[in-house]
Structure formats: C-alpha cells, structure tokens
N, C-alpha and C positions, 0 to 999 in steps of 0.2 A: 316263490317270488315271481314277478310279472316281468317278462320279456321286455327288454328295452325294443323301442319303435325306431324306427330309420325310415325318414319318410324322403322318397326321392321325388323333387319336384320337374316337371317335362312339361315346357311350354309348347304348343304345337301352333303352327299354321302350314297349311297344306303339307302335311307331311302323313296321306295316307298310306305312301311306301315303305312306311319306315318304321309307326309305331310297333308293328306288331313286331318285326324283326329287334327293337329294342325290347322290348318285353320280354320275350325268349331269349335275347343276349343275359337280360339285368336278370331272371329267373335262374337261368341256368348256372347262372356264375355264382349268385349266390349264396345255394350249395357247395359251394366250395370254401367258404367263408370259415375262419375257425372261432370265430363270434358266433354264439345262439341269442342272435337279433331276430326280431320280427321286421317287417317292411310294409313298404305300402309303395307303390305308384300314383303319383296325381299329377294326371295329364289335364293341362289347362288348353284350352283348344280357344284360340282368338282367333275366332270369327273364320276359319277356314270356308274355302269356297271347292274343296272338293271333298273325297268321302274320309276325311279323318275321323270326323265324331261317329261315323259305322263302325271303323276296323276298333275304336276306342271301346264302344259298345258290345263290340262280338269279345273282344276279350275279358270286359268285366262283367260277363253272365258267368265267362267260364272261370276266372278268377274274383273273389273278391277285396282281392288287393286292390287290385285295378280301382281305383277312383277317376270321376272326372269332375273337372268345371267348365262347364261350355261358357264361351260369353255369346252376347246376343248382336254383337259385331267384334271387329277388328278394332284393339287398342293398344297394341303395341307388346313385344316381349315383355318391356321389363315391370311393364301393369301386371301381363300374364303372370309371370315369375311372381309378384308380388301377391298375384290372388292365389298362387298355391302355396307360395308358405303361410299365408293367410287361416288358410281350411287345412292345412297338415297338421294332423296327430303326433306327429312322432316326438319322439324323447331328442331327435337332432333331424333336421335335412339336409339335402345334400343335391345342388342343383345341376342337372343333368339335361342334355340335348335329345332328342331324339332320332338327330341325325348321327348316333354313335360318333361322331369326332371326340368327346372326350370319353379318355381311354377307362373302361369299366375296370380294369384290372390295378387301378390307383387308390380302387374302394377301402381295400386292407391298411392301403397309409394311412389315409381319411381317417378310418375308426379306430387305427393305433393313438396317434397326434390326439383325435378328442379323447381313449381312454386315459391317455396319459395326463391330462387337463386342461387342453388347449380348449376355448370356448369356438373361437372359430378357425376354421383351417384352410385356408387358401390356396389352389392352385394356379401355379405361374408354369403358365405354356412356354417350351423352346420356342426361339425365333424361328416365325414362323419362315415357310421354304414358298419362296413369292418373287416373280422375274416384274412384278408390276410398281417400277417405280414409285409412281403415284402413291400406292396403296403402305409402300414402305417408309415412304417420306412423311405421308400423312400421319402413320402409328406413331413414328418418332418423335414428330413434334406435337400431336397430342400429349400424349404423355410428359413432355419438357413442358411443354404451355400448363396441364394441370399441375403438376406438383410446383409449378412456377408460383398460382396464385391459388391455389386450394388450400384450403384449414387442414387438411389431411394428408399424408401422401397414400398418392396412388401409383404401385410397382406396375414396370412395365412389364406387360403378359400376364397379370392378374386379370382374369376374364371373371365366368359366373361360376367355374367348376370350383365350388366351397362348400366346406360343413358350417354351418351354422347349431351350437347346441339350442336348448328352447330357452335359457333365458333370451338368448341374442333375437330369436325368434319373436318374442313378445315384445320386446323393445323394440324391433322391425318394423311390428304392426302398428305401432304407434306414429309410425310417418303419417303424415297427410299429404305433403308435395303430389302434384300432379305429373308436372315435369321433372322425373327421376333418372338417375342413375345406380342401378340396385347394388352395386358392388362399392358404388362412392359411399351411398348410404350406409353400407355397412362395414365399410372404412369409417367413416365418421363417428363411429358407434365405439369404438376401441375394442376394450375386453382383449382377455389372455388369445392370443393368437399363434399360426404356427403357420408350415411351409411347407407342400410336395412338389415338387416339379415333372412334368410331363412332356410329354411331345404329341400333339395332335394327331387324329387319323384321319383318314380320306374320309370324304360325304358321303353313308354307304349307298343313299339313292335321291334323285330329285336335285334343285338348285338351290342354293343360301339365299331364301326371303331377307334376308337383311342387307339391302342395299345401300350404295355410296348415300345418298343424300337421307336414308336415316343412320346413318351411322354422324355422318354432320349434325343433324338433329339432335341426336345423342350427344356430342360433343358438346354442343351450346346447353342441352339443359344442363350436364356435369358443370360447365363453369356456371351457370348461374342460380344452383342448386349450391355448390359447396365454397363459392367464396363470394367476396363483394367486389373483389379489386378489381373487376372489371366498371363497376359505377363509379370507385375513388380513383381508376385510370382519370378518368376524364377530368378531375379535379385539379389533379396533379399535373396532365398535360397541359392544364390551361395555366397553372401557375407557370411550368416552366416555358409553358408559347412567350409568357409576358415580360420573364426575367431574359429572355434570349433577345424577343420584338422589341424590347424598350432601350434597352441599350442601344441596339444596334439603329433604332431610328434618331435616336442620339447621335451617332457616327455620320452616320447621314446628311443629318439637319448641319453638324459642324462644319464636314469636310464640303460642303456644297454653300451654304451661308458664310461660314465663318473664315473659312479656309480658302474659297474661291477655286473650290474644287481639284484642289492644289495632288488630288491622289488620281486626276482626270478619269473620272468614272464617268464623266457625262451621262447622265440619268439627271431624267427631270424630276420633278415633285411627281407629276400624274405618275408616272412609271413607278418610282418606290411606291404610293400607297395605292395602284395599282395592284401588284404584285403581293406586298403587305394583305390587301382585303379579300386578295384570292384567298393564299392561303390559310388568312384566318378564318374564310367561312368553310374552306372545306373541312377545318380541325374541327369548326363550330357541330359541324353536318355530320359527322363523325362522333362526336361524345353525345349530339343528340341520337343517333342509331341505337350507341352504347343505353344511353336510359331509356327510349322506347321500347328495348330488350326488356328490360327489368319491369316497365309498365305493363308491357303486355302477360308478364309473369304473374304480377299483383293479379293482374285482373280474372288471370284463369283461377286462384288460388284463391279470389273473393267469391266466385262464381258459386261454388262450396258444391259442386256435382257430384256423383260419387265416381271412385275411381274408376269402377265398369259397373257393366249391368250383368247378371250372371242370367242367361237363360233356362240352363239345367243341369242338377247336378247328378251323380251316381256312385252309388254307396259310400255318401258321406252325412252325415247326420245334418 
C-alpha cells in the first residue's frame, strides 16, 4: 500500500537564515512521528531579494523532498501560500513558516484530528504576548469587524498554521480571487473541521516581512473577498441619513416658521442647510470610498492575469 503524502507548504521572502535551519528542525522531527507518512517541503520563494532560492537549492540536490517554486517577483504570502498548495502532491498539507514560529511539535495533533476525520484542522495561536497597543487594539477589532460582516466566521488566532486534507485542496484551487485571504478562503469552504491550539515561538532569525500596512491591505481584501456589507453599508446609511435628516429639517422648518422660534435656537436657514449639506456630503464621500473599494476589486478581477508568474521550479513535475 503507498504511503500517504504530507505536503508542507513554506512561503519564503528573504528568509536565507532560516530555511535551511527549518529543514533540519521539520526533517529531524519527523523521525519521530509515529505515523509512516511520506512528506515533501515546498518552498515558495516570492521574489526574495537575497540568497533564499541558493540555501533552497543547496538543500534540494541533497534532499529530494525539498521542492521549490520561485516566482519571477514579489506577490504577496498569501498568492505564495496559494501557489504551493497549488503544486503540492500530498494526500493533505499543512501550512508552515519558515521562520519556526509555529510550533513543529503540534504536527502529531494535525495528523491525529485529520486521522480521525476532520477535513481541515485549524490552529488558534495563544494571545499573542505584545506591549504594542496598536497592534493589540488593531487584532481585536479586526476580528469583531470580520465576523461582524463576513459570510463566515473567522476565530480569533486562527492564523495559516492548518491541515488542509486534498479534497479541501482541490476545492482551494478553484479560487480565482486575486485579492485573498487564504485562511478566509478556507473558512468559506466549510467541510468537517477541527481545533489545536498552540502558543507561538520567537523569530528564530531575521525580521517579520509582513508589515503594518500589508497587514491593513490584508484586512480590506478579507472584507471585500468575504462579504458585501460593506457596499449595502452605504445603502443603509443613506436610508437612515434620510429618515434622521428628514424629520429633523421638519423640526426646524416648524419651530423657526411656525413656532417663531419659540425653542430660541436662533439658527438661520443658511446655518441649518449649511451644516445639513456638510454632513451630507461627507456621508456622500464616504459610501463613494466604500464602492470605489469594490470597483477597483471588479476591475483587477476583470483584468483576468494570472495569479503569479512562476520562474522556476525544482523537483516538481
């Protein structure tokens, strides 16, 4: 009978410090596995600007596990991530850092949860350990804002560290979206699912390429990848601008006309529709933001590019 595959998928950008020390962590460990799984490594290398695709190289002469997919620039992890479960063999993957922050020793729960049946198996990070306001205020209310208006929910600390088996795999590949979020995506997807939890490790070398403003980036395509309610915001705001504005210029027109201003507000006509035309253009300028979002979405998604360009591959058919 033929060895089930375990394909782990490792996005890289500049992370020549690292892969080879992941390599030797994930090899060595799993030797200790009490599963007779086969495995694989595919390292997707987006567009690194130092010697990642060498150290990638030197290890797949000497292993043929090691796979790679170079791209021929920089498009983003979750393209990267996307083009290696794309080209992964395995019978499940299981998406993996290079920066060892998530913990290799959670592999045995992974492969337990999918023996047992789960299709896919999600792990939800401890709260992370962070003195940066900022950064804590902003997780929090991502995650409230998405599961506010997502078709899905999305658990807070559900990162990319997941099994995925191969039906979920193939069903994956069927996205087309350009602007993704790969763990939404595969939130959206449903199927039998299940739960490890973990606690992060330190960076073992180098700094997190994923900065504040694509992490923002990241944020906007989640909401407008996985729900609309940000286009039927605008809808809805302008309904209730109209049922609050109409009334109350009603109140106005009365207590100033009819009343003889009998509540002394002393306000002119200029000053109520004034104030009135402010704010309604800035609601206006505001839900126009919100559908120039969505337009500019159409338009990358009419564009019909391909998600990358792969420059080169290594021991994958």
């Amino acid at each position: 009978m033929q060895k089930k595959i375990i394909s782990l998928i490792i996005p890289c950008f500049n992370e020549e410090q690292n892969v080879a020390q992941a390599h030797s962590h994930i090899t060595t460990f799993w030797k200790t596995l009490k599963y007779d799984f086969d495995y694989e490594l595919v390292f997707v290398d987006d567009g690194s600007r130092d010697s990642t695709v060498l150290e990638i190289e030197k290890l797949a002469k000497k292993d043929s596990q090691v796979k790679l997919v170079q791209f021929s620039r920089n498009f983003g992890k979750e393209i990267a991530t996307t083009a290696g479960i794309q080209n992964c063999n395995g019978d499940a993957c299981i998406m993996y850092d290079a920066d060892l922050q998530y913990p290799i020793e959670k592999l045995p729960d992974f492969l337990d949860k999918w023996e047992n049946g789960a299709d896919v198996v999600v792990g939800i990070r401890d709260k992370k350990k962070t003195n940066n306001f900022v950064e804590k205020f902003g997780s929090m209310m991502f995650y409230k804002c998405a599961n506010l208006i997502a078709e899905v929910e999305i658990k807070a600390g559900a990162l990319d560290f997941r099994l995925m088996d191969r039906v979920v795999i193939e069903e994956f590949s069927k996205f087309t979206e350009r602007g993704r979020m790969t763990r939404a995506l595969i939130d959206w997807l449903g199927f039998k699912r299940d739960y490890i939890y973990y606690t992060e490790n330190e960076r073992f070398a180098g700094e997190a390429s994923y900065s504040f403003d694509k992490r923002v980036k990241l944020a906007f395509s989640t909401f407008l990848s996985t729900s609309l309610f940000p286009l039927k915001f605008a809808g809805y705001l302008g309904i209730w601008i109209s049922i609050i504005t109409g009334p109350l210029g009603i109140i106005f027109a009365i207590n100033k006309y009819m009343l003889g201003d009998m509540m002394n507000w002393n306000t002119t006509g200029a000053t109520q529709v004034g104030i009135l035309t402010a704010f309604l253009i800035g609601i206006n300028l505001m839900c126009m933001g919100l559908i120039s979002l969505y337009i500019a979405n159409i338009h990358t998604e009419v564009a019909n590019r391909p998600l990358y360009v792969v420059k080169n591959k290594i021991n994958l058919g």
